[in-house]
N, C-alpha and C positions, 0 to 999 in steps of 0.2 A: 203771477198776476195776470188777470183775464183782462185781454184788449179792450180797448176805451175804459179802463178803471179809473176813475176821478182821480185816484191816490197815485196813479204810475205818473213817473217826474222824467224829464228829461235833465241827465243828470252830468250836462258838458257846462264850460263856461265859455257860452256861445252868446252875439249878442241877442236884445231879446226881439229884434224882427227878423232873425234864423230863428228863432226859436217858435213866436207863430209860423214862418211858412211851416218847420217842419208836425208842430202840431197840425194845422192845419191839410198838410197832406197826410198826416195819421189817420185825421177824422172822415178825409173824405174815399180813403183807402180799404178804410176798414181793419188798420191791422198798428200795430205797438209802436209807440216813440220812436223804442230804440229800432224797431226792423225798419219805420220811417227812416231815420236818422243813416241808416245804414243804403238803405234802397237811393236815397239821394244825394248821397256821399258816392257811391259807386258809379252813376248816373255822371255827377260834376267829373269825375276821374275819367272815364271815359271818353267823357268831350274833349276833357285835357292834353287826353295822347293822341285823340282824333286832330288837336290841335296842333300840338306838336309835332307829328308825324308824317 
């Protein structure tokens, strides 16, 4: 499915204002739900262990 496809879902049960930010940073990215989804999931983790650490 080609990037910004009307049809591509984000397909977590996530609440749904996670769910615009991460639309939201798809759109302004340029690039798919799930690589969004994944790009700010990795980001949040990071901080995590920067926190912890």
């Amino acid at each position: 499915m080609a990037r910004g496809d009307s049809r591509e879902s984000l397909n977590l049960r996530i609440p749904p204002e996670l769910k615009r930010q991460v639309e939201g940073y798809a759109h302004r990215a340029g690039i798919s739900l799930n690589a969004a989804a994944c790009v700010l999931l990795a980001d949040a983790l990071r901080l995590e262990r920067r926190r912890q650490g």
